[in-house]
N, C-alpha and C positions, 0 to 999 in steps of 0.2 A: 072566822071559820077555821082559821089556820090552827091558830091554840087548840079546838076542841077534836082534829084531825092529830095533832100530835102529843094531847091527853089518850082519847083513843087506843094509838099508837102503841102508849108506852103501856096501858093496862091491859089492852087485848094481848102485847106480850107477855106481861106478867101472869097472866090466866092461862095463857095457851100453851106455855112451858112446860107445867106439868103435866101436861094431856100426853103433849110428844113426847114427854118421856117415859113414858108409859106406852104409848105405841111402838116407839125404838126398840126397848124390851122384846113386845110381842109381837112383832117383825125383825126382831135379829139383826137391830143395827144398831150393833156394838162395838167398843171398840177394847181391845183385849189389850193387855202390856206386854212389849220384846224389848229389846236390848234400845231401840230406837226411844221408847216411850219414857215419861217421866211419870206416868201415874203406874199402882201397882193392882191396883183392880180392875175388874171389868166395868166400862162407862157405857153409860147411850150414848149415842153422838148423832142424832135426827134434830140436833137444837132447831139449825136454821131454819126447818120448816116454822119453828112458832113464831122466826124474825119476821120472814115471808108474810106469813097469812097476817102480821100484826100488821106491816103494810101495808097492805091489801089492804086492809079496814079503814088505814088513813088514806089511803088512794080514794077509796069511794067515798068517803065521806066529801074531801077535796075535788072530786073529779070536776063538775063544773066551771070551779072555777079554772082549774089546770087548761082544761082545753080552751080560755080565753087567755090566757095569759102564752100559750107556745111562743116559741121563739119564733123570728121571722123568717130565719134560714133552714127551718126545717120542714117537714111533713106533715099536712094534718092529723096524719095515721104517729106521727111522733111517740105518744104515748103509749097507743095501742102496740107499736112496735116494740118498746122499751117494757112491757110490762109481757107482751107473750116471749120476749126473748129471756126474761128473766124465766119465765114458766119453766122454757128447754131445760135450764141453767140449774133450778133445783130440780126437775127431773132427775135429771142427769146425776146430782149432786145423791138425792134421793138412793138412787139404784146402785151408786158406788158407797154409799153409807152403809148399803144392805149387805153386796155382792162384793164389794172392791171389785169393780169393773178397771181395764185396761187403759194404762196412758191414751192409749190412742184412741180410744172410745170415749174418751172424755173429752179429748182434746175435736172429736165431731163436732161434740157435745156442743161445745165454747163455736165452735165456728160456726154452725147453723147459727145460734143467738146471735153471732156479729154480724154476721148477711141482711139478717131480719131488721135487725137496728139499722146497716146501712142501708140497705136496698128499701125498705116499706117505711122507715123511718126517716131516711135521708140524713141521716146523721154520720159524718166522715170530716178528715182533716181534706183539705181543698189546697190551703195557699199558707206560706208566712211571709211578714216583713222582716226582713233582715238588717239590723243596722250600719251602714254601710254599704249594703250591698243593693235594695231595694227589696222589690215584693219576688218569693220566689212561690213558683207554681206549681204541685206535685205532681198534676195530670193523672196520667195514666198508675202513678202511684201511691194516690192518693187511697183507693181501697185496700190495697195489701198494707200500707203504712197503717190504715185504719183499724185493721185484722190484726194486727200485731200488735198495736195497743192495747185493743182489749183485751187478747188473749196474754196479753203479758203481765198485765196490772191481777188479772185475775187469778194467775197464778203466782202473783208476788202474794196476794193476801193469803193465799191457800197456802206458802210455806212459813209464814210462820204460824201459822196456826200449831204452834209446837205447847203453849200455856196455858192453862184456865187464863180466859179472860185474855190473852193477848191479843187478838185476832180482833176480837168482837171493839175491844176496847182502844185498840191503834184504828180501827176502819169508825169509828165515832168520832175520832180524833179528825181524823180527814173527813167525816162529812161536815161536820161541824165548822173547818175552814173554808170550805166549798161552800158551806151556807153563807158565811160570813161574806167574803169574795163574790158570792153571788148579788148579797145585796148591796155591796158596795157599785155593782156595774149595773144594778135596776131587773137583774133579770130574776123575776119572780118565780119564774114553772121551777128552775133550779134549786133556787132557796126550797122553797116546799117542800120537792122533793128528798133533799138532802136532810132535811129536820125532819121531815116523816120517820125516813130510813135511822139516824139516832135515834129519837124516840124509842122507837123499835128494839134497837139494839141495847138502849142502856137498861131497858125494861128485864134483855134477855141476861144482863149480865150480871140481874139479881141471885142466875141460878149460876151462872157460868164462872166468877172470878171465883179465885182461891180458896178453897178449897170446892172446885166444880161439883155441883150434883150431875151436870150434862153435859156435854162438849156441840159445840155448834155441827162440828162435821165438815166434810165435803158440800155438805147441801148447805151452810152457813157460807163457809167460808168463799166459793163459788160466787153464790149470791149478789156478797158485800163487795167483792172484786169485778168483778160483770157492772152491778150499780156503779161501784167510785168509778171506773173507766167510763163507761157513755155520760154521766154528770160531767164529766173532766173534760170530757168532749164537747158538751153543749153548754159548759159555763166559759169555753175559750175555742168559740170558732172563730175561722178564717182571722187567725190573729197574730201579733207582732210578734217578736221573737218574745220580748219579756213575758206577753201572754203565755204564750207556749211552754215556757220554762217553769211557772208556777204551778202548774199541776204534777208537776214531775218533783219539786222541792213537797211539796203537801204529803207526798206519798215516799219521801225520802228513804223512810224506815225499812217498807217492802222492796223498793225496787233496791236500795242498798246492801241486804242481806240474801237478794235474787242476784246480781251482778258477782259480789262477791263470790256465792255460792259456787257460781263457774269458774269464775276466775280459780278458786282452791281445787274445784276439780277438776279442768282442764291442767294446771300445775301439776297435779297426782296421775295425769294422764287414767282417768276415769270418764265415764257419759256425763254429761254436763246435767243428765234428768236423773242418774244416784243418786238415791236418798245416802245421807249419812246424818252424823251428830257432831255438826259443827257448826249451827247457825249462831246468829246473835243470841237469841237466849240459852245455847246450851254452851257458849266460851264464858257469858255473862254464871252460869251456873259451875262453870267449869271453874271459876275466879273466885266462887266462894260465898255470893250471894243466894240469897234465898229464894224460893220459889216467887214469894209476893214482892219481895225486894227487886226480883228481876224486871218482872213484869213493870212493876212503879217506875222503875228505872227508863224503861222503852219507852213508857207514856210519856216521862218526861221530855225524851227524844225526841217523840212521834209531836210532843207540842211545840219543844222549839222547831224543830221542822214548821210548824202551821206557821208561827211566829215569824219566821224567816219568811215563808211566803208573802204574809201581809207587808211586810216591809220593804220589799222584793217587788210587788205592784204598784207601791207608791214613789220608788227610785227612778232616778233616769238613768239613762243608758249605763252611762260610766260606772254609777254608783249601781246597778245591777250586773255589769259584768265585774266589777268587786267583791261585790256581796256571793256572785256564784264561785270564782277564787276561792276565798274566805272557806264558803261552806263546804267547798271541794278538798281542800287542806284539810281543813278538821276531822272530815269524814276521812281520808286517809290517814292521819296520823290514828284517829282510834281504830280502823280497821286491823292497822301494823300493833298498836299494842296491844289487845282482846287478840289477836291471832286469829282473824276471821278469815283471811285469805291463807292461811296457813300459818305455823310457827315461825318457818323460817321465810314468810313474805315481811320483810322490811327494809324496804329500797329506799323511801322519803326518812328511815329513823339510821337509817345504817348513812345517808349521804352528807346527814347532819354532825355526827358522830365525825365524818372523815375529814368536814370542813372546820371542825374544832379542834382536831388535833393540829 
C-alpha cells in the first residue's frame, strides 16, 4: 500500500502543477525580479500548493494504515494534528504568495500550526540523555524549546529558497534520510510520511529545477519546513544526545546558511530578519558557478550532510562527538572561504595562517 500511496504522490504532483500554475497567474501570485532575485521574468510561485494536495492524495490513500502504526508517545489526534497544522501553514504561505503578508503575520501563522502539533498532537521535545551527565529534563521548557524548532527549521527551508529547485530538492534530501533513519529504528508512521512528502516533491521538481516554469513559493517552502521539523521531532523523541544531534546534521545545509546569515548581519550590525544577497547560493554564484552548478553543488552538500547523519547514528559516543568536531571544522572553514559570514570573517583561516608563520 506504501508503493501505490507514493506512486500516487509523485503523479498527482506531476498533474497538479500545471493547474497551480495557472491559478498563481489568475490570482496574482507572482513573483516579479529586484535586485534580490536571480530570475529576470515574472514566475508563479503557488508551486507548493500542487506539493500539498499531492500529499493529501498519499495521506489518504495511506490513512488506515498511519493511524495503526502512530507512535506510542504521541496523540491519537497525532495525525489529524500534523495534517491541520500543515493546512494553517499553506494557508498562510497561500496569502503571502498572493499579498506578501508581514513577518509577523506569518510568523502567527507558524505559531498556531506549532501549538496545534504540540498541544492536540502531543508532539514536543520532553527530556535528553546527556553523556556524561545523565537524563536532562526540559520541563517547563520543553514547549517554547518545541516552538522554536519548528518555527526555525521552517524558516531555515524558506531561506534558501533562493533557486529553481533548491529548496524543493535540499527538503527531499532530508526527507529522504528521515525515511531512511526512520526505518532503521522501526518507526513506520515516519518512514511513510517522509516518502510520501518526496514523492511529492520530486514529482514537483519536474517543473521547478533549472530552468523553473514555477517557483514553489512561500506556501512550498513553509510547508516542506513545518513537515521536516515535526518528522524530526517524532523520528527522535525523548532521545539521547546522539539522537538529538541527527536531525540537526540532516538539515545541515538550512540551519548553516540561517546561523550564518545572522551571524553576517549581526557583524554589519543590521536586523538579523534583513533580507540581503549573501546566502550560500548567491557567494556560491558570486564564485562563478552556474545557476545548475550551484544548485548540484548544495545537493551534494545537502547529501553528505544525510551521509554523515547515518554514520553519526551508528557511532558511539566518542566516535560521535568526533564525527560532530570534524563536521563543525569543515563547515567553518568553507563558511570563511565562500565569505558567507562576511569577506572579512576568517578567525579559524587567519589562526592558521599565524601558526605557520
Amino acid at each position: 500500500m506504501l508503493y501505490v500511496s507514493l506512486i500516487a504522490a509523485f503523479i498527482a504532483s506531476i498533474l497538479l502543477t500545471p493547474l497551480v500554475k495557472r491559478l498563481a497567474f489568475r490570482i496574482g501570485a507572482v513573483d516579479a525580479p529586484n535586485y534580490r532575485k536571480v530570475h529576470a521574468r515574472i514566475m508563479p510561485r503557488l508551486g507548493g500548493l500542487a506539493i500539498f494536495l499531492a500529499f493529501l492524495i498519499g495521506i489518504a490513500i495511506l490513512y488506515p494504515f498511519l493511524i495503526n502504526v502512530l507512535p506510542y508517545y504521541t496523540s491519537e489526534y497525532s495525525l489529524l494534528a500534523i495534517i491541520l497544522g500543515a493546512c494553517i501553514i499553506v494557508a498562510t504561505g497561500v496569502i503571502d504568495d498572493m499579498r506578501e503578508i508581514s513577518a509577523k503575520a506569518k510568523m502567527l501563522g507558524q505559531l498556531a500550526a506549532a501549538l496545534i502539533v504540540i498541544f492536540v498532537g502531543g508532539i514536543q521535545i520532553d527530556e535528553v540523555n546527556l553523556p556524561f551527565v545523565g537524563e536532562l529534563d526540559f520541563g517547563l521548557l520543553s514547549i517554547p524549546l518545541t516552538i522554536l524548532w519548528i518555527i526555525g527549521i521552517t524558516n531555515a527551508i524558506n531561506l534558501i529558497d533562493g533557486l529553481d529547485g533548491l529548496a524543493a530538492g535540499v527538503s527531499t534530501i532530508a526527507l529522504m534520510t528521515l525515511a531512511v533513519m526512520a526505518f532503521n529504528m522501526g518507526n513506520m508512521f515516519v518512514l511513510a510520511i517522509a516518502a510520501i512528502l518526496a514523492a511529492a516533491s520530486i514529482g514537483f521538481l519536474f517543473y521547478n529545477f533549472h530552468p523553473a516554469k514555477i517557483f514553489m513559493g512561500d506556501t512550498g517552502a513553509l510547508f516542506l519546513g513545518f513537515m521536516i521539523s515535526v518528522l524530526a521531532l517524532l523520528g527522535f523523541k525523548n532521545v539521547t544526545f546522539v539522537s538529538l544531534i541527527i536531525p540537526i546534521i540532516i538539515l545541515g545545509v538550512p540551519i548553516s546558511d540561517t546561523f550564518f546569515a545572522i551571524v553576517r548581519r549581526v557583524r554589519m550590525k543590521k536586523k538579523w530578519s534583513d533580507p540581503d544577497k549573501s546566502h550560500l547560493h548567491h557567494r556560491l554564484l558570486d564564485m562563478g558557478f552556474t545557476h545548475r552548478q550551484t544548485v548540484l553543488l548544495i545537493y551534494g552538500i545537502a547529501m553528505m550532510f544525510g551521509l554523515a547523519a547515518v554514520i553519526f547514528s551508528m557511532a558511539k559516543v566518542w566516535g560521535a562527538i568526533l564525527l560532530v568536531a570534524v563536521i563543525l571544522t569543515a563547515i567553518e572553514i568553507f563558511v570563511e572561504i565562500i565569505g558567507l559570514a562576511g569577506k572579512n570573517y576568517k578567525p579559524l583561516l587567519n589562526f592558521v595562517r599565524i601558526f605557520n608563520k
